[in-house]
C-alpha positions as CSV (number, residue, x, y, z in Angstrom):
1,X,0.0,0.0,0.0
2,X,1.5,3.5,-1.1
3,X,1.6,5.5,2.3
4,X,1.7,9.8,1.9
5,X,4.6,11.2,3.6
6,X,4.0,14.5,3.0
7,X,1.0,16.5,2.6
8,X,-0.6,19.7,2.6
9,X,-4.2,20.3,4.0
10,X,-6.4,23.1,3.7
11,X,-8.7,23.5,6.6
12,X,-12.2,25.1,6.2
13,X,-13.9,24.8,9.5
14,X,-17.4,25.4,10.5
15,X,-19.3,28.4,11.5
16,X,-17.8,29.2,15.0
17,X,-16.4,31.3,17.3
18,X,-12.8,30.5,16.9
19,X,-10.3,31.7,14.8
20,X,-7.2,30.4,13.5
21,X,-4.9,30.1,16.6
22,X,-8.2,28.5,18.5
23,X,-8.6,26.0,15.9
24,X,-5.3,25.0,16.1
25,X,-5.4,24.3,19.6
26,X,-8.2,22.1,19.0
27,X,-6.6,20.4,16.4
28,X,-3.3,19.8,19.0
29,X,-5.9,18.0,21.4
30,X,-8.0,16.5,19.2
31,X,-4.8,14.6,17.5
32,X,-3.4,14.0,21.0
33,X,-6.6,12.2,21.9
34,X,-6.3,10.1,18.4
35,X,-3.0,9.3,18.9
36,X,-3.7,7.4,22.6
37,X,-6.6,5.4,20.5
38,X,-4.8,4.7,17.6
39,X,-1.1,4.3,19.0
40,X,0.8,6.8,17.1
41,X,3.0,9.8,18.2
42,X,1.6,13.7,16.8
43,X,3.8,16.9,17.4
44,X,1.6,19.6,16.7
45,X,4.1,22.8,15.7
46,X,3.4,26.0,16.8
47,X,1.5,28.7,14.2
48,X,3.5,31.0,11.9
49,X,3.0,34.0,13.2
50,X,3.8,35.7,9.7
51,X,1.2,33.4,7.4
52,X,-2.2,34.5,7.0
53,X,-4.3,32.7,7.2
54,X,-2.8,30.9,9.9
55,X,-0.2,28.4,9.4
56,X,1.5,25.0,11.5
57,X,3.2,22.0,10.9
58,X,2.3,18.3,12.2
59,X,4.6,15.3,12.3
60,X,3.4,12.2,12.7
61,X,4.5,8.5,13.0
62,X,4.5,5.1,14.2
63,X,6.5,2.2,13.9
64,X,5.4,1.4,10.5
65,X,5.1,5.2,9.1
66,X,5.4,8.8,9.7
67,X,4.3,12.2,8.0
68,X,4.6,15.0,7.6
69,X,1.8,18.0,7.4
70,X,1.5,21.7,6.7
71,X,-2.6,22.8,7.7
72,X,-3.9,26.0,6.4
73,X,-6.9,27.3,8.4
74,X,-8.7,28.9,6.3
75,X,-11.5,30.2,9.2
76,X,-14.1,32.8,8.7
77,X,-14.3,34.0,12.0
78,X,-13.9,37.7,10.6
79,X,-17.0,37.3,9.3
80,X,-18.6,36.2,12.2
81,X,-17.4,39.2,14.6
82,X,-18.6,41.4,11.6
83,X,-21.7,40.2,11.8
84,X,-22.1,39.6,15.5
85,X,-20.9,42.7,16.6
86,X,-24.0,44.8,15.2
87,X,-26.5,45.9,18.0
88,X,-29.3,43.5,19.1
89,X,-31.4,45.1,16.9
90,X,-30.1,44.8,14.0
91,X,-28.8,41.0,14.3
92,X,-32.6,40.1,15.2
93,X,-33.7,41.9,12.0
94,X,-30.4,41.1,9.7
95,X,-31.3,37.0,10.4
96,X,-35.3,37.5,10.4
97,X,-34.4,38.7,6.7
98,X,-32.2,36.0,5.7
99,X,-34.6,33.5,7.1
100,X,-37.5,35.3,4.6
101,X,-34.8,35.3,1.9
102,X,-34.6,31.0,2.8
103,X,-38.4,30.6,2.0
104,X,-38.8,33.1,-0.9
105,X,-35.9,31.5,-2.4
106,X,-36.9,28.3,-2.3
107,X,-34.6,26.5,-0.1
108,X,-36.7,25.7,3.1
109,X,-38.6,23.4,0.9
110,X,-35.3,22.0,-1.0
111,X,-34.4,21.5,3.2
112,X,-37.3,19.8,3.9
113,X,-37.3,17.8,0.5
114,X,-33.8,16.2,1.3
115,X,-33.4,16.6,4.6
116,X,-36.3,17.2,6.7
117,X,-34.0,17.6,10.1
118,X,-31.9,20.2,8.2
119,X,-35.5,21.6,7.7
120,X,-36.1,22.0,11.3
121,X,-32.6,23.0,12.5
122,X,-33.1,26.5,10.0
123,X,-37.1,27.0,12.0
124,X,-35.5,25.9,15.5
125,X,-34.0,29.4,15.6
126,X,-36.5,31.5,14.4
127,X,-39.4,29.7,15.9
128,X,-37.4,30.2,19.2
129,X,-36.7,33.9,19.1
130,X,-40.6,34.6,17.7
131,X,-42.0,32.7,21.2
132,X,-40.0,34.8,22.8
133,X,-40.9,38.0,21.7
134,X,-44.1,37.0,22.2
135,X,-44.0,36.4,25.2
136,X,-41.9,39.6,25.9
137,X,-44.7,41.4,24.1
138,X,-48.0,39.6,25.9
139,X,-46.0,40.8,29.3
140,X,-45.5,44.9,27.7
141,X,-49.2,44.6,26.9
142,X,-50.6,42.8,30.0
143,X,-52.1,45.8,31.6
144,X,-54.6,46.4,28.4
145,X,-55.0,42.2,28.3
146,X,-56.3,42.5,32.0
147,X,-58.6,44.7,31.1
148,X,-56.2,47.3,33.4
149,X,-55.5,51.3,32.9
150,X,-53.7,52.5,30.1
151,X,-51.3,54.0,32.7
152,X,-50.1,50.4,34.0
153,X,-47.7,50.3,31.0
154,X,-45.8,52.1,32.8
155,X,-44.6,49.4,34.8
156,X,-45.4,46.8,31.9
157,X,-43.0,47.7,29.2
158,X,-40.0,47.5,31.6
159,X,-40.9,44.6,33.2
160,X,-41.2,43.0,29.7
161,X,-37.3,44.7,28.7
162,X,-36.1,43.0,31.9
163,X,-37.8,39.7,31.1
164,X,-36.2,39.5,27.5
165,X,-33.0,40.8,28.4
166,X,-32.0,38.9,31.5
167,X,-34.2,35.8,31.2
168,X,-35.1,35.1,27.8
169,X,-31.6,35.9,26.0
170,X,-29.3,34.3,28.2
171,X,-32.1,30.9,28.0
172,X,-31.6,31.3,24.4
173,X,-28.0,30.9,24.2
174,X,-27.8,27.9,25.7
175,X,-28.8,27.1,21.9
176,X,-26.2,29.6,20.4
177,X,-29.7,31.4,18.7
178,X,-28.1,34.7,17.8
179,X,-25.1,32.5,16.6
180,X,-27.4,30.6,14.6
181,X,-29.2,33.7,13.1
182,X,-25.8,35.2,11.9
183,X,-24.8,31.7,10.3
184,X,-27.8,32.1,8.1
185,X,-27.2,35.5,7.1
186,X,-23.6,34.2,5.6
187,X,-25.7,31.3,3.9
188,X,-27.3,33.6,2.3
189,X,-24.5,36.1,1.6
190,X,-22.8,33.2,0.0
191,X,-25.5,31.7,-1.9
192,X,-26.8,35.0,-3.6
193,X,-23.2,36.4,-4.0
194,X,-24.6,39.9,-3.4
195,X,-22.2,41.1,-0.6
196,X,-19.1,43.0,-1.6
197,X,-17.7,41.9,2.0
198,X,-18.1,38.2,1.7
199,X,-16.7,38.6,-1.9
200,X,-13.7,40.3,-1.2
201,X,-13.4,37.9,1.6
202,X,-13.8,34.9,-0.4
203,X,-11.1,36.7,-3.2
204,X,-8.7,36.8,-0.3
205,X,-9.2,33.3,0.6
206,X,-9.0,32.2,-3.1
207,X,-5.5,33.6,-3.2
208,X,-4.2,32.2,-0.1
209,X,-5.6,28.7,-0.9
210,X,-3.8,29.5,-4.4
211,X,-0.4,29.8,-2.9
212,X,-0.8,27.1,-0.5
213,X,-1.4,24.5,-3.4
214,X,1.9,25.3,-5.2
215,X,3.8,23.7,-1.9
216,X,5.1,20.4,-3.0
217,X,3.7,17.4,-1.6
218,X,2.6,14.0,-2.0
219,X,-1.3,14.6,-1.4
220,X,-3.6,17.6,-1.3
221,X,-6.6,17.5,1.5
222,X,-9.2,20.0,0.9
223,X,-11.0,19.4,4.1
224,X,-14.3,21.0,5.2
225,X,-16.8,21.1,7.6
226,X,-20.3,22.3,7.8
227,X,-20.4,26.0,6.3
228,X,-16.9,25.9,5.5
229,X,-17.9,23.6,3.1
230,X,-19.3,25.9,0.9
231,X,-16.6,28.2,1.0
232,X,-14.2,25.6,0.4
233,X,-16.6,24.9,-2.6
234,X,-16.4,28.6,-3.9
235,X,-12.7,29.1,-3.2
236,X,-11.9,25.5,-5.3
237,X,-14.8,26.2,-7.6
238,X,-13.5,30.0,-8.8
239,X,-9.2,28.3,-8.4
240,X,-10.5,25.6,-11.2
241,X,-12.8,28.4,-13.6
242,X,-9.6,30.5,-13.6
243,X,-6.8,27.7,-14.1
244,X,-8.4,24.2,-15.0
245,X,-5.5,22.5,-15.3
246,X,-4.3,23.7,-12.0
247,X,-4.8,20.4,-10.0
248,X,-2.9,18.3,-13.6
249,X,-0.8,15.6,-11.7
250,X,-1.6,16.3,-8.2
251,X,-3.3,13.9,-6.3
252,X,-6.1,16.3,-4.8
253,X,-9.0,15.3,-2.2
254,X,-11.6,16.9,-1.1
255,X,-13.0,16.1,1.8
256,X,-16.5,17.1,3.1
257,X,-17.2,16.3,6.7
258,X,-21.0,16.9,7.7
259,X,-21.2,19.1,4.8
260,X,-23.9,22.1,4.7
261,X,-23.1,22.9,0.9
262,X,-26.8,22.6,0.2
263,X,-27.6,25.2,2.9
264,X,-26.3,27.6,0.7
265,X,-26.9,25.6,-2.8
266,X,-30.4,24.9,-2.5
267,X,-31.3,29.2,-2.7
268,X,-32.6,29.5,-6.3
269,X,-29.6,33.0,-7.2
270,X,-27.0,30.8,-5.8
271,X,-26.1,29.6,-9.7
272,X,-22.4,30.4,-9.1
273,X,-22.0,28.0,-6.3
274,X,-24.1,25.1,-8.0
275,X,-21.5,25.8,-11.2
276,X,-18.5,25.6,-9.0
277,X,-19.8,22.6,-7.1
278,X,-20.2,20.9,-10.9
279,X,-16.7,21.9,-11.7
280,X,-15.5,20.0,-8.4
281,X,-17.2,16.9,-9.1
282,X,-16.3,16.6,-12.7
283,X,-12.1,17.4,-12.5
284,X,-10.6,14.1,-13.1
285,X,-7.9,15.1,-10.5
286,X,-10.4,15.5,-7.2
287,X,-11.7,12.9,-5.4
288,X,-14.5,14.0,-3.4
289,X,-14.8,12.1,0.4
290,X,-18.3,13.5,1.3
291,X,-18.0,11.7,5.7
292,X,-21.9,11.7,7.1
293,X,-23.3,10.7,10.4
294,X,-26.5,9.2,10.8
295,X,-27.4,10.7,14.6
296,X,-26.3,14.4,13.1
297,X,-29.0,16.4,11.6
298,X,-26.9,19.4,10.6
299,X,-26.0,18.0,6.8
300,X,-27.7,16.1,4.4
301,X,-27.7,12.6,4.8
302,X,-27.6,10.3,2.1
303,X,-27.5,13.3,-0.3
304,X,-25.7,13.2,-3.4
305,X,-25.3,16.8,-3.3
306,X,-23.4,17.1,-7.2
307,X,-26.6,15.8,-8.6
308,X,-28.7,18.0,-6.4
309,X,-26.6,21.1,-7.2
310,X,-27.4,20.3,-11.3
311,X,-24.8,17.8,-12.3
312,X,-26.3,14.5,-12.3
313,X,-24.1,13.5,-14.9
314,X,-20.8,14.0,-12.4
315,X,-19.1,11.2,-10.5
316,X,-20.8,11.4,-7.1
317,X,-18.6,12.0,-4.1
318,X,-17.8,8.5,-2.0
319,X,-19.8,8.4,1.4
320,X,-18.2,7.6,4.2
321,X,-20.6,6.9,7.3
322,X,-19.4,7.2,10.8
323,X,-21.0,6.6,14.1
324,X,-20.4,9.2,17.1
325,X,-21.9,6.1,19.2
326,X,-19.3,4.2,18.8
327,X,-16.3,6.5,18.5
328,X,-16.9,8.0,21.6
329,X,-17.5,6.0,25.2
330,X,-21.5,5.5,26.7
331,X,-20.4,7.8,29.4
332,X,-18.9,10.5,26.7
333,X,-21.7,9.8,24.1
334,X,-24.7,9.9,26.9
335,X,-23.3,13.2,28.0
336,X,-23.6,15.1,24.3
337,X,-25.7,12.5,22.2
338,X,-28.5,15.9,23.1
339,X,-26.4,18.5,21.6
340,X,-27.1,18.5,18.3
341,X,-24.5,21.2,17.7
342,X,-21.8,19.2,19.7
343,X,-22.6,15.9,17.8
344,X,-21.9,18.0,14.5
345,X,-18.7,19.1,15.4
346,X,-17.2,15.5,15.9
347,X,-15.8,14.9,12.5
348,X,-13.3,17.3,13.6
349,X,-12.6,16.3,17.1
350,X,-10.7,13.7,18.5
351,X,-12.4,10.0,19.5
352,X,-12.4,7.7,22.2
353,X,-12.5,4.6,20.4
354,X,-11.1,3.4,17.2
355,X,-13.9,3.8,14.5
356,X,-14.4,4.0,10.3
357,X,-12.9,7.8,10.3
358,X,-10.6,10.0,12.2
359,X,-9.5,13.5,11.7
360,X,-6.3,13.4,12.9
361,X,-5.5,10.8,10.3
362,X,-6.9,11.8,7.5
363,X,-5.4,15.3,7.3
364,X,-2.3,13.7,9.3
365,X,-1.6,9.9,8.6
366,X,-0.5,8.0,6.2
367,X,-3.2,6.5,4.1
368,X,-4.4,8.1,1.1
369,X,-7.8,9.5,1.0
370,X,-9.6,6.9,-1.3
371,X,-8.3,4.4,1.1
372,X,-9.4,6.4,4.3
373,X,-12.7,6.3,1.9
374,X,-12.5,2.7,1.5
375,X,-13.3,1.4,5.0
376,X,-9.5,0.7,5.5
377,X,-8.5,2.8,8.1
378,X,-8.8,0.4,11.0
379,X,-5.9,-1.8,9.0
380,X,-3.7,1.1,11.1
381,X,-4.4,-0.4,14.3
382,X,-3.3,-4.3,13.1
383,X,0.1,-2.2,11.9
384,X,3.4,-3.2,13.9
């Protein structure tokens, strides 16, 4: 079996809090953790402080192999502050648009079409935040519900701002709502491609992702997850309409871990992502590892999303299935089998038991990704 001893990975993580340096750290534990399960040694290096986006270096090996692998994190947390740091006000009405843009535009029904969990995760929010200012509203009003002096507002309408404020928010972010509204505003933004921010962020990101892919090495890993998936798909997409030839003789993978592509896709204006997407899945160089998870109902299960996106006539990505049941231990799994949003970020974390995928080793061990893709990782653990 040909092993990779050298490789470069592009990292596109999910919508979250966390920038580069933060994502790194993760990506130290999480390949300590794998390294325990899957008896192999992983020095993280420390980020180059000069690279943007943030660079480091991981060195890996056992008895039978080692590698070596530069990661790019290509985050978007500068998108996230943007959008989080506008007042209250606006974020409530910024993601109540970009929920009506979902409907008009058709995608809440391409959600509920393929997907219907996907469907509810994009109402949980909304539906949420709605009850609530309800309820903050049927407590400003109570006075004229009881039948009470127009006066009594006077006590009302605070108690109402102090109910919202200091009971109903902080309730709410125990499921990350706000969070969740300003992820759907940047589905939007990159689905319609009608923000001159998000495209001269994505443009930056195209040119960094340009020069990382000129770095020698034995394999190329494209790896995504959730909505970085769809800006890993625009920033391959527009490298391959202005070069297609770029990836000749390289052995490129791209690899889409609980991929939210169609979040973005399924909007009726979002014609430039559905094109890039079909230039993917048709260069002869990619091979497209699309890993899914039954028990997580951020992605699209089951969804061959090149034929979806208009290219039925493209090689479909290979599925890989994984089980967070049994990578993780009852205790573990009992603790955060309820969090949906913790459940969707396990692709990327580390596991407590040896299972059909690992992060750590596909971005840092030795197998190439059609044979991660093949079911064959576990031969690692039979290895001297």
């Amino acid at each position: 079996m040909e092993l990779i001893s050298k490789r470069v990975v592009l990292h596109f993580p999910g919508f979250e809090p966390l920038d580069g340096a933060a994502h790194r750290a993760r990506y130290e534990r999480s390949a300590r953790q794998s390294g325990k399960v899957w008896r192999f040694e992983a020095e993280t290096g420390a980020a180059e402080t000069e690279s943007h986006p943030l660079r480091f270096t991981v060195h890996a090996k056992a008895a039978a192999w080692q590698t070596e692998t530069i990661v790019h994190v290509f985050d978007h947390n500068e998108m996230l502050q943007a959008l989080r740091r506008k007042s209250l006000a606006r974020q409530l009405a910024d993601g109540f648009i970009a929920a009506g843009r979902i409907v008009i535009d058709g995608a809440m029904a391409g959600y509920f079409k393929h997907a219907w969990r996907f469907g509810l995760f994009f109402i949980f929010p909304f539906l949420l935040m709605s009850l609530g200012m309800l309820a903050t509203a049927a407590i400003a009003l109570l006075p004229l519900l009881a039948g009470l002096a127009l006066w009594q507002l006077i006590w009302s309408g605070p108690l109402a701002a102090l109910f919202f404020k200091f009971l109903f928010l902080p309730f709410t972010e125990r499921f990350h709502t706000l969070h969740l509204f300003a992820d759907w505003e940047m589905a939007v933004a990159l689905g319609r491609m009608d923000r001159p921010d998000f495209d001269a962020f994505l443009a930056r990101v195209t040119a960094a992702a340009r020069a990382a892919l000129a770095e020698p090495a034995d394999e190329y890993l494209v790896s995504s997850h959730s909505m970085g998936s769809s800006v890993a798909a625009h920033v391959i997409g527009k490298l391959l309409e202005d070069e297609p030839q770029l990836f000749d003789g390289k052995r490129v993978v791209f690899a889409s871990l609980g991929s939210a592509v169609l979040q973005c896709a399924l909007l009726k204006p979002a014609t430039i992502l559905r094109d890039r997407v079909g230039r993917i899945a048709r260069n002869a160089s990619i091979f497209w590892l699309d890993v899914q998870c039954l028990t997580d109902a951020i992605h699209f299960y089951k969804v061959p999303v090149a034929a979806v996106t208009g290219h039925p006539d493209a090689k479909p990505a290979t599925m890989l299935f994984m089980r967070v049941k049994q990578m993780l231990t009852p205790e573990h799994y009992k603790k955060i089998k309820l969090d949906f949003l913790r459940v969707h970020r396990q692709y990327v974390l580390g596991a407590d038991r040896q299972g059909s995928f690992d992060f750590t080793l596909l971005t840092a061990g030795p197998l190439r990704g059609e044979v991660v893709a093949d079911g064959k990782l576990m031969a690692l653990s039979s290895a001297p």
